[in-house]
C-alpha positions as CSV (number, residue, x, y, z in Angstrom):
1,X,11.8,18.8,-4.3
2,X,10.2,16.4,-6.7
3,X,8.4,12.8,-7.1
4,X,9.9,10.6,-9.5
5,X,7.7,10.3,-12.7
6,X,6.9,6.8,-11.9
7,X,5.1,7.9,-9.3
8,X,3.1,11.0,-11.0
9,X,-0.6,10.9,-11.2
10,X,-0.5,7.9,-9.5
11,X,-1.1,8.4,-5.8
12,X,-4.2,9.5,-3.7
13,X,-1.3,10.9,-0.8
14,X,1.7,11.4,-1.1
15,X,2.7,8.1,0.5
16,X,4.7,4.9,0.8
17,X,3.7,1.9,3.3
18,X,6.7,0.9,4.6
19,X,8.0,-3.1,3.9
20,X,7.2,-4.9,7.7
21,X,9.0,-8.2,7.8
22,X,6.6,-11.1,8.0
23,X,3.8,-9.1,7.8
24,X,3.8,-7.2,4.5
25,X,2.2,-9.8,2.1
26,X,0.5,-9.9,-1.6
27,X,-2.8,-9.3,0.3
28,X,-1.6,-6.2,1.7
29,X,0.4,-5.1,-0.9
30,X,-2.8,-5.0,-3.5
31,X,-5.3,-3.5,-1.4
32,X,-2.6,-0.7,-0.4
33,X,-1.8,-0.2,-4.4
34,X,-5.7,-0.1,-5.1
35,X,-6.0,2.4,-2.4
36,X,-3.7,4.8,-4.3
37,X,-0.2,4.1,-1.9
38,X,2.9,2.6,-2.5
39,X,2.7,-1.1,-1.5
40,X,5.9,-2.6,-0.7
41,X,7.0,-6.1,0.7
42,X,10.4,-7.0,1.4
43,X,11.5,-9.8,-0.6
44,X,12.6,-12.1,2.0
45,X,9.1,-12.2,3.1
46,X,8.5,-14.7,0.3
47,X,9.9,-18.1,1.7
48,X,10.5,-20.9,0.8
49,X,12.6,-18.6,-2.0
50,X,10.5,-19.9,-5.2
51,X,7.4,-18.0,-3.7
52,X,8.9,-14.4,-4.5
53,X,8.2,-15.0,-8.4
54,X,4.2,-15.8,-6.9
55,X,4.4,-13.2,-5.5
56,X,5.4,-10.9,-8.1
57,X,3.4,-12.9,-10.4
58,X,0.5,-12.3,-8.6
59,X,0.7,-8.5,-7.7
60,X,1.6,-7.1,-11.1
61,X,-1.4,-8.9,-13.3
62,X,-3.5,-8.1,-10.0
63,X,-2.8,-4.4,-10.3
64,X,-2.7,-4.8,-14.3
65,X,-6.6,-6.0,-14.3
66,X,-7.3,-3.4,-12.3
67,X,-6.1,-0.9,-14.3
68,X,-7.8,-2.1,-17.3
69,X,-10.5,-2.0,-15.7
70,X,-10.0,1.6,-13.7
71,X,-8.2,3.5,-16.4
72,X,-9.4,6.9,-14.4
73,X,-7.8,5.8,-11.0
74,X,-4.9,3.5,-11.6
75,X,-3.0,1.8,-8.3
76,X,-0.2,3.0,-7.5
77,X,3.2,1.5,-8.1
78,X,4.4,-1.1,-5.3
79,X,7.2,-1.9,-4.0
80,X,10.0,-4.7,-3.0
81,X,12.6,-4.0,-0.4
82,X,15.9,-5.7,-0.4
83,X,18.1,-6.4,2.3
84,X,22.0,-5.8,0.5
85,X,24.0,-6.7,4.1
86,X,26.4,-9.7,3.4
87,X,24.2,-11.9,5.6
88,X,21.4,-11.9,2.5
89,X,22.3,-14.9,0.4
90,X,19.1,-14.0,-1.6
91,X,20.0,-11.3,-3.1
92,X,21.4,-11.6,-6.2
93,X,18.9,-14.3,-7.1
94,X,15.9,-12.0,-6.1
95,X,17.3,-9.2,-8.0
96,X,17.5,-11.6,-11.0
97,X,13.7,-11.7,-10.3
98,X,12.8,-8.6,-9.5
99,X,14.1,-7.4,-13.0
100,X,12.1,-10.1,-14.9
101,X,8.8,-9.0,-14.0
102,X,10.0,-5.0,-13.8
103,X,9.4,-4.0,-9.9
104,X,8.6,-0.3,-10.4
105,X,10.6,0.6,-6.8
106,X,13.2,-1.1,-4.6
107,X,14.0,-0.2,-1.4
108,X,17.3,-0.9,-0.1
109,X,18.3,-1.3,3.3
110,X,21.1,-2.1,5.6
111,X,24.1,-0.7,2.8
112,X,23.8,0.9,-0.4
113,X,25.7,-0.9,-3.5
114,X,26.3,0.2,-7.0
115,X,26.2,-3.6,-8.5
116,X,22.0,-3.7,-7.0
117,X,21.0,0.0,-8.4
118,X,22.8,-1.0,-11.5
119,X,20.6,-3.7,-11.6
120,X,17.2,-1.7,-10.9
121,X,18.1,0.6,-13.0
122,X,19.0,-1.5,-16.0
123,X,15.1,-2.2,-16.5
124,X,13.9,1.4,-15.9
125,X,13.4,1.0,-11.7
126,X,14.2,3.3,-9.3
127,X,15.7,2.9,-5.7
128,X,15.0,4.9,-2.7
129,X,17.6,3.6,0.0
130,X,16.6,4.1,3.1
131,X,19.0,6.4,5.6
132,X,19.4,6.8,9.7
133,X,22.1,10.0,9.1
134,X,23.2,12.3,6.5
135,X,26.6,10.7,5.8
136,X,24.8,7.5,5.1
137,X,22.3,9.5,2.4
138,X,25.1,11.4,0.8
139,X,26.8,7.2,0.2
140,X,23.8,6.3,-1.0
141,X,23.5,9.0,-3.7
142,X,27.1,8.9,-4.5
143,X,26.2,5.0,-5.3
144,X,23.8,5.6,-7.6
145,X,20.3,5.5,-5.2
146,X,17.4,7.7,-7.0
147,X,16.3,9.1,-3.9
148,X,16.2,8.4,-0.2
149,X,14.1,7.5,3.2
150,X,15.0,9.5,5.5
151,X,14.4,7.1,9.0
152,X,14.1,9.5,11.8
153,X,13.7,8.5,16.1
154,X,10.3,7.3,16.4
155,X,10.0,4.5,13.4
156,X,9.0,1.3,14.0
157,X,11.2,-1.8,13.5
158,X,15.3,-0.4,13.1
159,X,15.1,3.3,13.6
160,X,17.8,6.6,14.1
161,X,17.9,8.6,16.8
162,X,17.4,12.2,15.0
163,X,14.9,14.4,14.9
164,X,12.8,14.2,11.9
165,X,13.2,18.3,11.5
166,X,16.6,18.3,11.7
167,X,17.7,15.2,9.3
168,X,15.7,16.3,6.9
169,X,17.0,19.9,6.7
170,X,20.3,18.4,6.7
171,X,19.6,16.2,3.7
172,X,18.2,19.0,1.8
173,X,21.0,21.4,1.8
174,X,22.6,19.9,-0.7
175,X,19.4,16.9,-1.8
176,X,16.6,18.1,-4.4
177,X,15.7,14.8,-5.0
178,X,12.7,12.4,-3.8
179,X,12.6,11.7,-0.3
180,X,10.1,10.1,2.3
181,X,10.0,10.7,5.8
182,X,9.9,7.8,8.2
183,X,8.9,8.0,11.9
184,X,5.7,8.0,13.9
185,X,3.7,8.7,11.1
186,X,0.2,8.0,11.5
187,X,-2.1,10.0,10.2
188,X,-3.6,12.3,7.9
189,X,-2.1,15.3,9.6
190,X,1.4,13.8,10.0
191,X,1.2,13.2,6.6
192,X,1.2,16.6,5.6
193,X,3.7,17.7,8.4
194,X,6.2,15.6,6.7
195,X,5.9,17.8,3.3
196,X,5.7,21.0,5.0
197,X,9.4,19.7,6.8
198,X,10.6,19.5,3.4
199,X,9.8,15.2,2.6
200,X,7.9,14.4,-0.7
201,X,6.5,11.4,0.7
202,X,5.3,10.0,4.3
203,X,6.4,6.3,5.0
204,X,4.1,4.5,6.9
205,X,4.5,0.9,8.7
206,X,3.3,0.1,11.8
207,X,-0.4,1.4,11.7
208,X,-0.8,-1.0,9.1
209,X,0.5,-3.7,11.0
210,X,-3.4,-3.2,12.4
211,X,-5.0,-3.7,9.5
212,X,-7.4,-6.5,8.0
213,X,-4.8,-8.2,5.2
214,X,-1.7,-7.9,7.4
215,X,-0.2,-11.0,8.0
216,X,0.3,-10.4,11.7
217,X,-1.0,-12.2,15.1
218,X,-4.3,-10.7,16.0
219,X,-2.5,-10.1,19.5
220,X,0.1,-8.2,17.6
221,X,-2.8,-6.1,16.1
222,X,-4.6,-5.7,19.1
223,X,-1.8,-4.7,21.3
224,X,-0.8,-2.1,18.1
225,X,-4.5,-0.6,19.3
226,X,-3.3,-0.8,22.6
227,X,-0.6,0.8,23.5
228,X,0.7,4.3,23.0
229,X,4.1,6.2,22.3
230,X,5.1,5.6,25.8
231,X,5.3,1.6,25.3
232,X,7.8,1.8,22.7
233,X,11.6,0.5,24.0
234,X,14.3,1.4,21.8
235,X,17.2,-1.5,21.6
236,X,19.6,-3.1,19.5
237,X,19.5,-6.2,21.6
238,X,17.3,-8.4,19.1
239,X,19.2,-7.9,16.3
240,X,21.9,-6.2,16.7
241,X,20.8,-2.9,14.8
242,X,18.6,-0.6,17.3
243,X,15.2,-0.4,16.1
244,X,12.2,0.1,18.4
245,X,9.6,-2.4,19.5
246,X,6.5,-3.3,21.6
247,X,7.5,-3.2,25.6
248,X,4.4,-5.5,26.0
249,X,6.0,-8.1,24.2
250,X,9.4,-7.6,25.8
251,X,7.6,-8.5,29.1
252,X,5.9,-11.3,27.6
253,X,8.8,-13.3,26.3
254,X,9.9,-13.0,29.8
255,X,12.9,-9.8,29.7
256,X,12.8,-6.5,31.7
257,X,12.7,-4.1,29.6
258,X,13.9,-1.4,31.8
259,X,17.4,-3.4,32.1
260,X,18.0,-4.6,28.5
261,X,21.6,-5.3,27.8
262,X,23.6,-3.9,24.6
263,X,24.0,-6.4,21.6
264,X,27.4,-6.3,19.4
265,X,26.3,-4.5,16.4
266,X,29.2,-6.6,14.3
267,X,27.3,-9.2,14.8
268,X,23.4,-8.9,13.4
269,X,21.4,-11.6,14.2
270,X,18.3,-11.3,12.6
271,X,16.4,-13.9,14.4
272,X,18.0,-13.5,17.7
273,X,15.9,-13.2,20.7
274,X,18.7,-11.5,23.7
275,X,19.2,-14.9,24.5
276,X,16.0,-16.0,25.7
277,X,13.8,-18.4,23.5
278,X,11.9,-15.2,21.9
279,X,12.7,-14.7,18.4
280,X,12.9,-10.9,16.7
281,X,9.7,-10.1,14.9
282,X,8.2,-13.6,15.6
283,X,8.0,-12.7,19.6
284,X,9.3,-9.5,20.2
285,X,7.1,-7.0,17.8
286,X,8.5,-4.2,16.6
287,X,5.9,-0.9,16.2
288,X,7.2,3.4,16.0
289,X,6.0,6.0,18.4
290,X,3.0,7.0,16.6
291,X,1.0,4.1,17.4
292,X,-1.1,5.8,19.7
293,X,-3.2,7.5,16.8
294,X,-4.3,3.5,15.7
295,X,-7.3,3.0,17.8
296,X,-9.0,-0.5,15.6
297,X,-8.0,-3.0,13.2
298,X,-9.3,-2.1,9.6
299,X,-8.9,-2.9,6.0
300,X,-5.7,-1.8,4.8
301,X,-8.3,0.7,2.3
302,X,-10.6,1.7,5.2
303,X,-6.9,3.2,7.2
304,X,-6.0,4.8,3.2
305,X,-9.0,6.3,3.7
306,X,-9.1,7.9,7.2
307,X,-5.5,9.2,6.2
308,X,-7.2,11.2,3.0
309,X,-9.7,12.3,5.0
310,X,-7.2,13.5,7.7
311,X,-4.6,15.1,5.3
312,X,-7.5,17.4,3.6
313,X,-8.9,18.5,6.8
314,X,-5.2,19.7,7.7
315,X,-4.7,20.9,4.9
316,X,-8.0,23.2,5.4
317,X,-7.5,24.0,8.5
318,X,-3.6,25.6,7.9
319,X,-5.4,27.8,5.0
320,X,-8.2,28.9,7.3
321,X,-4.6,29.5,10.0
322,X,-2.3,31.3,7.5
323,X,-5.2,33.8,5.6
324,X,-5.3,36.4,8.2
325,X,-2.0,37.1,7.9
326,X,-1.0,36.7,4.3
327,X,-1.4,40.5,3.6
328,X,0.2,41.7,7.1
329,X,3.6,43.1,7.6
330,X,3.7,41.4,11.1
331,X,2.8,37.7,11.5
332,X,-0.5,36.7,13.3
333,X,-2.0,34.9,16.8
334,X,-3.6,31.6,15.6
335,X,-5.7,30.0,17.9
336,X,-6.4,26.3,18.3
């Protein structure tokens, strides 16, 4: 297992905030870099299409000033996630972009191509593609992806159905490369599960959905505080890829979400609503399972924080666990 060098020395946790549609914005993205994370934003966030070089304008000489003027605790890298399905009629023109002003990561989603991490690649960026199975992370590799995100049942927004546990040992049987871990991961101590289940890197969304810079509805936020693991509904019927989403605002746009029907997944519709008026995203919010551990709406460096504080305390706490027995033959009783 190993971090890629551009992110060495670089982060305060071994982390990556996931790219939320609509909501990840420069705001975000800078305060989450400053806080010592992985800030990413996916590309198509930037509309009208001209706003994506503002964007990236503004976010690298943001995070250059402050490195000038931090040389001890640089930001961390950020990144932008591109969507490489045929439906993106973006992408070649973002790419063209992204290269010009050097974006340190891209995520890729919804296919993995040779042509885009050719592209990435050709001005020293990495990609980390992000995966629901192990045959879709082995394509990726073979494609040319630097490392992978491994999407397991309980992410927010389009999700897999596996068991964290068991697609990432899968991957690592024959994968020594970087790879996060996605799904309902939301704190400090999930954090350091993911390593310990053999992940380099937690990826994070939806609790920052609930944070001061996200570009979210406050309802949104406050219904993020609000519910638990048990008001997550897991669908394809909004866009055609199954993803899981807020059963609070499945009621409120006026479906049952105990009788949802199937969508075609031939035919992803990325702004489709089930046919009601509701739009994906816009109306019906997407959140993972571990929103029940986001209990207020803080600055995106105040939830970095809480996460730090959480991950050491584990991190103490399985030292104090695993001492007893570290010079016995036979394994030990650990109390909570």
């Amino acid at each position: 297992m190993s971090l890629p060098p551009i992110l060495e020395g670089r982060l305060s946790l071994p982390m990556i905030c996931s790219p939320l549609f609509i909501i990840s914005n420069p705001d975000l993205v800078i305060a989450q870099c400053k806080a010592g994370v992985v800030g990413s934003f996916p590309a198509l966030n930037a509309r009208p299409e001209p706003a994506l070089e503002q964007w990236l304008e503004r976010i690298t000489s943001e995070l250059a000033e402050h490195n000038a003027r931090h040389p001890d605790r640089p930001a961390a890298p950020f990144a932008v996630n591109q969507i490489v399905h045929k439906s993106n009629d973006r992408l070649e023109r973002d790419l063209e972009l992204c290269a010009k002003y050097k974006v340190p990561i891209t995520i890729t989603s919804l296919g993995a191509r040779e042509d885009v991490n050719r592209s990435v690649h050709s001005y020293g960026g990495i990609v980390l593609h992000d995966v629901i199975d192990n045959a879709f992370a082995k394509k990726a590799i073979d494609k040319g992806a630097d490392g992978l995100i491994a999407v397991a049942s309980g992410a927010g927004g389009h999700a897999g159905r596996l068991s964290p546990f068991a697609l990432l040992h899968e991957i690592r049987e024959w994968f020594d490369g970087p790879l996060a871990l996605s799904g309902a991961i939301a704190s400090g101590n999930a954090i350091l599960a993911a390593q310990a289940a053999g992940a380099d890197l937690a990826y994070i969304g939806s609790a920052f959905i609930a944070t001061a810079e996200a570009n979210a509805d406050e309802r949104y936020k406050q219904m993020i505080v609000d519910s638990s693991a048990a008001d997550i509904v897991y669908s394809n019927l909004f866009t055609g890829v199954h993803g899981n989403y807020l059963r609070q605002s499945i009621v409120n746009a006026g479906l049952d979400p105990e009788a949802l029907p199937q969508s075609d997944p031939s035919k992803m519709n990325f702004g489709s609503g089930g046919g009601s008026k509701a739009k994906a995203w816009r109306d019906i919010w997407g959140a993972g399972q571990g929103v029940g551990a986001i209990k207020r709406v803080v600055p995106a460096a105040e939830l970095v924080a809480r996460f730090a504080d959480e991950y050491q305390a584990a991190r103490h706490r399985l030292n104090l666990a695993i001492a007893p027995a570290a010079g016995s033959a036979r394994p030990q009783a650990v109390s909570a």
